[in-house]
N, CA, C and O atoms as a MOPAC input file, in Angstrom:
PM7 MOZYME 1SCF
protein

 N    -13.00400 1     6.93500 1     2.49800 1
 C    -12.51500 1     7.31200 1     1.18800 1
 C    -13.66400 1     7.24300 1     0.19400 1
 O    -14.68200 1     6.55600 1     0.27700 1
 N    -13.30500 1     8.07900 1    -0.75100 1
 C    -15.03900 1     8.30600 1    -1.85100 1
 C    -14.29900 1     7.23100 1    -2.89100 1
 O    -13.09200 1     7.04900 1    -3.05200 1
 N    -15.57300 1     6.50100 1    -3.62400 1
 C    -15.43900 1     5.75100 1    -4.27900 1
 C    -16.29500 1     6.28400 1    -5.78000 1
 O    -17.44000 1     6.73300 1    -5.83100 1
 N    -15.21800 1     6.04400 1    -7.07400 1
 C    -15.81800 1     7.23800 1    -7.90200 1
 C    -15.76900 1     5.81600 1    -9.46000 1
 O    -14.98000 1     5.28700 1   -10.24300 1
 N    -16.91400 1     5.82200 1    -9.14800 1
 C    -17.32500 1     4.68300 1   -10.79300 1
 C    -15.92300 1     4.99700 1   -11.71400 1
 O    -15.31000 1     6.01700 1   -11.39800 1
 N    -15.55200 1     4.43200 1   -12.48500 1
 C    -14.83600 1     4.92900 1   -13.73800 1
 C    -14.75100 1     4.20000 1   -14.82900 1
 O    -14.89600 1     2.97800 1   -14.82400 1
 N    -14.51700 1     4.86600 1   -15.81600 1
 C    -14.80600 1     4.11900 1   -17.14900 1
 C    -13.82200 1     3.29600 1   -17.98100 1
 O    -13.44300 1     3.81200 1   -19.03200 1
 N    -13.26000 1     1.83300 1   -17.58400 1
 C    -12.25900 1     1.57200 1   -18.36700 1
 C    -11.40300 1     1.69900 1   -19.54900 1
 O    -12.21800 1     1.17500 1   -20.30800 1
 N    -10.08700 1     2.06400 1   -20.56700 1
 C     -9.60600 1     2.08900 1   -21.24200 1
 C    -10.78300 1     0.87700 1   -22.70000 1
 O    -11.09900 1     1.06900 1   -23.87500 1
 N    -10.98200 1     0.00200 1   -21.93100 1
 C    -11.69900 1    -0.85800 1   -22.82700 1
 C    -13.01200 1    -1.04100 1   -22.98500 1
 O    -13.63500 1    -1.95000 1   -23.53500 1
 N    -13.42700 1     0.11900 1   -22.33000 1
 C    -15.00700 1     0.44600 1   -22.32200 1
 C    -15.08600 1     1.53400 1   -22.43300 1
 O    -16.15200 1     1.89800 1   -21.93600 1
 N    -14.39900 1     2.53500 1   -22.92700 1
 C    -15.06900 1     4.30100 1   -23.68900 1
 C    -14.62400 1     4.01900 1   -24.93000 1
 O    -13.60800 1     3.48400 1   -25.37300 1
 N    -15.77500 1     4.57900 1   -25.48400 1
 C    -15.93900 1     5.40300 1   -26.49200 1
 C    -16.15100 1     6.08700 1   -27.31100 1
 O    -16.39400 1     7.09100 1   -26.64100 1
 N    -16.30900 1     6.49500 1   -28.66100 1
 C    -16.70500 1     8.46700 1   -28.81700 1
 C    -15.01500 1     8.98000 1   -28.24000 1
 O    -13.91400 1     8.43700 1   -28.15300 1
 N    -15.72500 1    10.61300 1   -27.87100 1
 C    -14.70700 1    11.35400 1   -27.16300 1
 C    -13.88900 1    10.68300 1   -26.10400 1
 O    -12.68100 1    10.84000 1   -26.28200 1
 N    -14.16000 1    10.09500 1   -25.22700 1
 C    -13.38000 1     9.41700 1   -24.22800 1
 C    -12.40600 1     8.98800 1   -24.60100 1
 O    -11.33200 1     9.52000 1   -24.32000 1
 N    -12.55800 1     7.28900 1   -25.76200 1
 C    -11.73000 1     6.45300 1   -26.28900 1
 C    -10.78600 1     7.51100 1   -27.04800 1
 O     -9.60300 1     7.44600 1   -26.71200 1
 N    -11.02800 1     8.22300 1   -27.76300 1
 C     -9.95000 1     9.58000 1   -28.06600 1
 C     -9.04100 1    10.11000 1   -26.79600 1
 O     -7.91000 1     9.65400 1   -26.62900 1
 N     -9.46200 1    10.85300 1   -26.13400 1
 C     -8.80200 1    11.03500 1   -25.06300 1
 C     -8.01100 1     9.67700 1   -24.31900 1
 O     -6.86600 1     9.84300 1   -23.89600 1
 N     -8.29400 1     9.11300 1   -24.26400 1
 C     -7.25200 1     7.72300 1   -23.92700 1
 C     -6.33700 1     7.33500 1   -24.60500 1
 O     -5.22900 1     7.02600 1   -24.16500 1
 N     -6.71500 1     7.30100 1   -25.87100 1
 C     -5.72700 1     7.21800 1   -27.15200 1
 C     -4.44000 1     8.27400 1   -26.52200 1
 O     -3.29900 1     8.02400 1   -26.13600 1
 N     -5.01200 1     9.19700 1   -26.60000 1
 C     -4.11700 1    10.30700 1   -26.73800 1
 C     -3.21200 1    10.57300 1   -25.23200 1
 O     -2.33800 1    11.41600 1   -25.03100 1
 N     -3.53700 1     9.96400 1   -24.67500 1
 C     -3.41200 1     9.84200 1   -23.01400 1
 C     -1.98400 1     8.71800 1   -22.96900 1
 O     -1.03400 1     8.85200 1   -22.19700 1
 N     -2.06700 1     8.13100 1   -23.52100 1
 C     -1.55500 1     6.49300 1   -23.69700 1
 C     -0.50200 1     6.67600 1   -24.70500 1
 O      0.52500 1     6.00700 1   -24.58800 1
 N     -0.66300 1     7.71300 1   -25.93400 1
 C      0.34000 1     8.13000 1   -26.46000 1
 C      1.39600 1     8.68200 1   -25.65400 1
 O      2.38100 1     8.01000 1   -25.35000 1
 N      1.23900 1     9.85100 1   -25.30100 1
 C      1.91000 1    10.76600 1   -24.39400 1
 C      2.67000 1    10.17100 1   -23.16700 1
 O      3.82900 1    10.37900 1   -22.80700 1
 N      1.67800 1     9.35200 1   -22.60900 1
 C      2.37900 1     8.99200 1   -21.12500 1
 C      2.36900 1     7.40800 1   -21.09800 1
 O      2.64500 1     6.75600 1   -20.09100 1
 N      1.98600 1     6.81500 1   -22.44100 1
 C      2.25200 1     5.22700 1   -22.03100 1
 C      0.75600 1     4.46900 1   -21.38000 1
 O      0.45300 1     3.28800 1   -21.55100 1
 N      0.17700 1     5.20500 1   -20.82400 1
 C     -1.10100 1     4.95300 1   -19.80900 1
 C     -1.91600 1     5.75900 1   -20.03000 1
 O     -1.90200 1     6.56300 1   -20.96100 1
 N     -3.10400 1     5.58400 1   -18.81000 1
 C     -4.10500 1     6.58900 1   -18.51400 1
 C     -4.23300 1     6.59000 1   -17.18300 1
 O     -4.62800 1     5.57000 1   -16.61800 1
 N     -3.89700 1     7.81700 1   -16.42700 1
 C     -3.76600 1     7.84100 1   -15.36500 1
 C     -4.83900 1     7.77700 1   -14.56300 1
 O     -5.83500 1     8.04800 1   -15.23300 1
 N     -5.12800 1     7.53100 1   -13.36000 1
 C     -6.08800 1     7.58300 1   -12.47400 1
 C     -7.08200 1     9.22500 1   -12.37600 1
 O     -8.22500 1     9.56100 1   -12.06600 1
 N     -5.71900 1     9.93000 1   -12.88700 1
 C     -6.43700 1    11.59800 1   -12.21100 1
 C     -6.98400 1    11.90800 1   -13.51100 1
 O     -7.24900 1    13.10400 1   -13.62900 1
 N     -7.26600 1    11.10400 1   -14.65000 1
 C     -8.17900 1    11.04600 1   -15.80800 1
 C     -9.11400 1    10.32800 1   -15.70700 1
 O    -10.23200 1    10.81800 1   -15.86200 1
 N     -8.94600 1     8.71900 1   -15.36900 1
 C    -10.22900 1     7.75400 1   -15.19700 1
 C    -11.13900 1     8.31600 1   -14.29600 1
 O    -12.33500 1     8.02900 1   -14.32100 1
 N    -10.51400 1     9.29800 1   -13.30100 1
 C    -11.90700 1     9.51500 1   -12.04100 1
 C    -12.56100 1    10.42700 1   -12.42000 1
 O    -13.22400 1    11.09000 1   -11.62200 1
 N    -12.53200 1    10.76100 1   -14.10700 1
 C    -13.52100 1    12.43500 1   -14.50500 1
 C    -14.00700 1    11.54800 1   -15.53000 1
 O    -14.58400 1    12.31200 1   -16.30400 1
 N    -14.12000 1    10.25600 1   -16.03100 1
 C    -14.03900 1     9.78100 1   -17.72200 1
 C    -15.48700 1     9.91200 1   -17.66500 1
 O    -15.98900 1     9.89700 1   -18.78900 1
 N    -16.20800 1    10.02100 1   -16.83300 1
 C    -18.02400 1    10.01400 1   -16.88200 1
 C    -18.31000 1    11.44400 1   -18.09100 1
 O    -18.99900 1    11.56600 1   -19.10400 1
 N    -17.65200 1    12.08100 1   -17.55400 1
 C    -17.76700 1    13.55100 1   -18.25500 1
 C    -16.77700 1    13.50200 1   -19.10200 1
 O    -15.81300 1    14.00300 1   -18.52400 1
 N    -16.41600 1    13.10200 1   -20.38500 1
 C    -15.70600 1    13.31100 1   -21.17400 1
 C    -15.43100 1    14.77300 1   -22.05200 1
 O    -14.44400 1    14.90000 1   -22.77700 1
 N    -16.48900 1    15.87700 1   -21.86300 1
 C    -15.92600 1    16.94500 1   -22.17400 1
 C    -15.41200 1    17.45400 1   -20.82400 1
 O    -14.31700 1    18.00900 1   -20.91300 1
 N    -15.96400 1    17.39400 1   -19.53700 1
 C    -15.04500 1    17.87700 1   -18.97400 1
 C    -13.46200 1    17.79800 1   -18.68200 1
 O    -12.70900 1    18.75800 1   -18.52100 1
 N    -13.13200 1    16.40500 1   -18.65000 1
 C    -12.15200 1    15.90600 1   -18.78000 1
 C    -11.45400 1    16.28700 1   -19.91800 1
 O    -10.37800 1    15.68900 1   -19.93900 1
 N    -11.59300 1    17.00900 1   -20.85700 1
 C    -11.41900 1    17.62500 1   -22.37300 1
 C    -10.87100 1    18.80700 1   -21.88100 1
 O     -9.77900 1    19.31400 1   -22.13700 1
 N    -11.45500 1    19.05400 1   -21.39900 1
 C    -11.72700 1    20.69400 1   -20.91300 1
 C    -10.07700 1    21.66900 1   -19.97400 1
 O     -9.38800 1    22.68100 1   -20.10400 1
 N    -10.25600 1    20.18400 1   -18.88300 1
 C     -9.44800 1    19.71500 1   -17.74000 1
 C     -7.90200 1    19.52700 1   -18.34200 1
 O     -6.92200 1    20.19600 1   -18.01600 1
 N     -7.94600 1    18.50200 1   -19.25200 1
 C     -6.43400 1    18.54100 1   -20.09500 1
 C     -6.42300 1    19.75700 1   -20.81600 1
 O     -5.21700 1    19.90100 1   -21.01700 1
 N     -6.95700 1    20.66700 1   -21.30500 1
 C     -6.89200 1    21.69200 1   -22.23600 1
 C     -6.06000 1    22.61100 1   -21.60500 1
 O     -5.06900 1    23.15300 1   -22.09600 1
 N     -6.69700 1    22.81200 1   -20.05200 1
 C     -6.01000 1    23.74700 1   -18.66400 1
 C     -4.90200 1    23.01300 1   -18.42000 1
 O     -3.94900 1    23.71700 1   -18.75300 1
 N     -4.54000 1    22.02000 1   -18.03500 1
 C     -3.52100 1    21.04900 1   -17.69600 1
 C     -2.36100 1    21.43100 1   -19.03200 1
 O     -1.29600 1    21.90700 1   -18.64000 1
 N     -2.45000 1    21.32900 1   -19.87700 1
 C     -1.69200 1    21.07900 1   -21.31300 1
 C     -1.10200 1    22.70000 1   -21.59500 1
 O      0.07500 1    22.81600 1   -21.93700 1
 N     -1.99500 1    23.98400 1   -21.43400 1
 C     -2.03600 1    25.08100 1   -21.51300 1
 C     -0.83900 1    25.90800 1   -20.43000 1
 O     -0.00800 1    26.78500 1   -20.66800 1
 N     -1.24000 1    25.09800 1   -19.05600 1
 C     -0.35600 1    25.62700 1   -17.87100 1
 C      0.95100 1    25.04600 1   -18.19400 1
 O      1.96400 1    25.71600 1   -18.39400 1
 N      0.88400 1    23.86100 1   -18.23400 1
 C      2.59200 1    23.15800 1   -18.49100 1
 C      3.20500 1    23.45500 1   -19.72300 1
 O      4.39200 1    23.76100 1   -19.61600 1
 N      2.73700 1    23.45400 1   -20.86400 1
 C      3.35000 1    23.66600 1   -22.52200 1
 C      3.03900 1    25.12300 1   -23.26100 1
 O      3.37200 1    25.47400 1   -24.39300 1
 N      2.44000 1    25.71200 1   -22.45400 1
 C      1.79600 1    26.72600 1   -23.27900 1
 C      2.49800 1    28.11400 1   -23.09000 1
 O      3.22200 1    27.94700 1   -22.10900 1
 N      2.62900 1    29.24800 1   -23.48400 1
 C      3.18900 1    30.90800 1   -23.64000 1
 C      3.65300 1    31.02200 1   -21.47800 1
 O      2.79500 1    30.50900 1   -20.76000 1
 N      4.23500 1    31.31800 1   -21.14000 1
 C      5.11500 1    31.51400 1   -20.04500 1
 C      6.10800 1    32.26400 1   -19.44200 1
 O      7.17200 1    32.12000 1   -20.04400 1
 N      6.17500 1    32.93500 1   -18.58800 1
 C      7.46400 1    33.98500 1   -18.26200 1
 C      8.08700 1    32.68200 1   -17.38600 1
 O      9.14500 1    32.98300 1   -16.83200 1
 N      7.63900 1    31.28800 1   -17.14900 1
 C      8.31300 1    30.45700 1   -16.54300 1
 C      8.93200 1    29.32400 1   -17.46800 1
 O      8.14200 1    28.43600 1   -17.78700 1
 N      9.79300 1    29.26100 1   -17.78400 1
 C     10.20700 1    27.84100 1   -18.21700 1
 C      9.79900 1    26.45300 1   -17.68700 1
 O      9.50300 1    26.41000 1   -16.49300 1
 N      9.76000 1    25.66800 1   -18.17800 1
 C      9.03400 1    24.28900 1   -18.41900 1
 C      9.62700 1    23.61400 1   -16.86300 1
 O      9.01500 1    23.07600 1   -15.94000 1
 N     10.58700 1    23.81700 1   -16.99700 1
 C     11.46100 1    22.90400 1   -15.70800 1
 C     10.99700 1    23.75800 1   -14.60200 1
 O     10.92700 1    23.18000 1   -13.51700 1
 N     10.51300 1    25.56500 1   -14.63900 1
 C     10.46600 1    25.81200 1   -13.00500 1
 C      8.55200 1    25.46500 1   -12.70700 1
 O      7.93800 1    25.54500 1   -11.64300 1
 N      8.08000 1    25.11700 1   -13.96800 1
 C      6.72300 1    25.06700 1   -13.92100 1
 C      6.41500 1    23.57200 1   -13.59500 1
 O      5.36300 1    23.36000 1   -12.99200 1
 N      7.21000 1    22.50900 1   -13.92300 1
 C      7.06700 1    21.48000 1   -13.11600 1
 C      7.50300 1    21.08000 1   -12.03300 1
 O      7.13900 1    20.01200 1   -11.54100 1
 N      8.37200 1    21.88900 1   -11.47200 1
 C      8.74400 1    21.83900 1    -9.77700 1
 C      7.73500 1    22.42600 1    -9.14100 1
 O      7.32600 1    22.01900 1    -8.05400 1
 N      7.14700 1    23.64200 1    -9.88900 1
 C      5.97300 1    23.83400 1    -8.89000 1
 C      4.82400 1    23.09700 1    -8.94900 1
 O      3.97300 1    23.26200 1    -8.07400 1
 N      4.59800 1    22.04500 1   -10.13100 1
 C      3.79400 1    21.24900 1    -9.61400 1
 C      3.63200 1    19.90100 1    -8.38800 1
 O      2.67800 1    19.33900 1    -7.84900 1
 N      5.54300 1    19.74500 1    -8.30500 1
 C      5.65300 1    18.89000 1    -7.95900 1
 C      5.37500 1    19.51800 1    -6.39800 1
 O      4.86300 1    18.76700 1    -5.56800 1
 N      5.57700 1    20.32400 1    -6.18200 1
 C      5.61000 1    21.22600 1    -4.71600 1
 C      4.42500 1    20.86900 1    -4.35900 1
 O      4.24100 1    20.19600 1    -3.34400 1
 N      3.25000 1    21.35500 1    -5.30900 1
 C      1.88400 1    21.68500 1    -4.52000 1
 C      1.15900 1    20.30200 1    -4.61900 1
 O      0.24300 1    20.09100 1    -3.82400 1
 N      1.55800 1    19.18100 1    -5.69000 1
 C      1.52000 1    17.97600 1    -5.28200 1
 C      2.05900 1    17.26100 1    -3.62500 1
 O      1.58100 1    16.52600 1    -2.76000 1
 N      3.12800 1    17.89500 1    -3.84100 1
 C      3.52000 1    17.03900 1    -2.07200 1
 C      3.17200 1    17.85600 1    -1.05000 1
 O      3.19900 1    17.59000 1     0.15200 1
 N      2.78200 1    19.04800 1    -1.67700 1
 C      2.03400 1    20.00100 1    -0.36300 1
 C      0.63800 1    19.29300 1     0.08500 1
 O      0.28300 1    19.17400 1     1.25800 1
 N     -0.08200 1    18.85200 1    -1.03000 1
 C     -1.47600 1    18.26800 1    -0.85100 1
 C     -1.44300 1    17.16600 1    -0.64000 1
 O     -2.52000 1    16.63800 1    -0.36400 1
 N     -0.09900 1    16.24100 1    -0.67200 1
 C     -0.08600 1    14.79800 1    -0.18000 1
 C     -0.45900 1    14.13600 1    -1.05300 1
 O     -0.51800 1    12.92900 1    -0.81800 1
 N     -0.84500 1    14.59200 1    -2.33900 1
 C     -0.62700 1    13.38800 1    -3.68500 1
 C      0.64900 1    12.67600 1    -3.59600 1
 O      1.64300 1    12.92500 1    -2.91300 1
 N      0.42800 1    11.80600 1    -4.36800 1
 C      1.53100 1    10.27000 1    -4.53400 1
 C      1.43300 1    10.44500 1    -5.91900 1
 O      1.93200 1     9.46100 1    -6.46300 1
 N      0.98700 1    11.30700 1    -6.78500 1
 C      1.84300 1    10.92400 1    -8.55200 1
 C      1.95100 1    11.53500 1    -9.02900 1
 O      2.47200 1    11.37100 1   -10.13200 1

């Protein structure tokens, strides 16, 4: 298994500590599939922008069939969250 440095909630900040803020608003936390990009904080910027865009954003799919298909290709790939 790869082992990927990451930057604690209590050790970014600048852009990062923003993005956590805002991370922690939303979902209570900061998830793992954020801490393992926090080195690159614009990418990780970048990453929620696509993330935020696909799920909330203009759609011929409604919200509910756009998160079943995430949940699909999540258990297709054998993620756990």
């Amino acid at each position: 298994m790869a082992w990927i440095k990451i930057i604690a909630e209590d050790e970014a900040d600048g852009l990062l500590a923003k993005i956590y803020r805002a991370a922690i608003a939303r979902a209570g936390k900061v998830f793992n599939i954020l801490k393992v990009q926090s080195n690159n904080p614009a990418a990780l910027q970048s990453s929620l922008q696509l993330y935020l865009s696909v799920l909330h954003g203009e759609s011929a799919l409604s919200r509910v069939q756009r998160e079943m298909l995430a949940v699909v290709v999540s258990k297709t790939n054998g993620c756990h969250y």
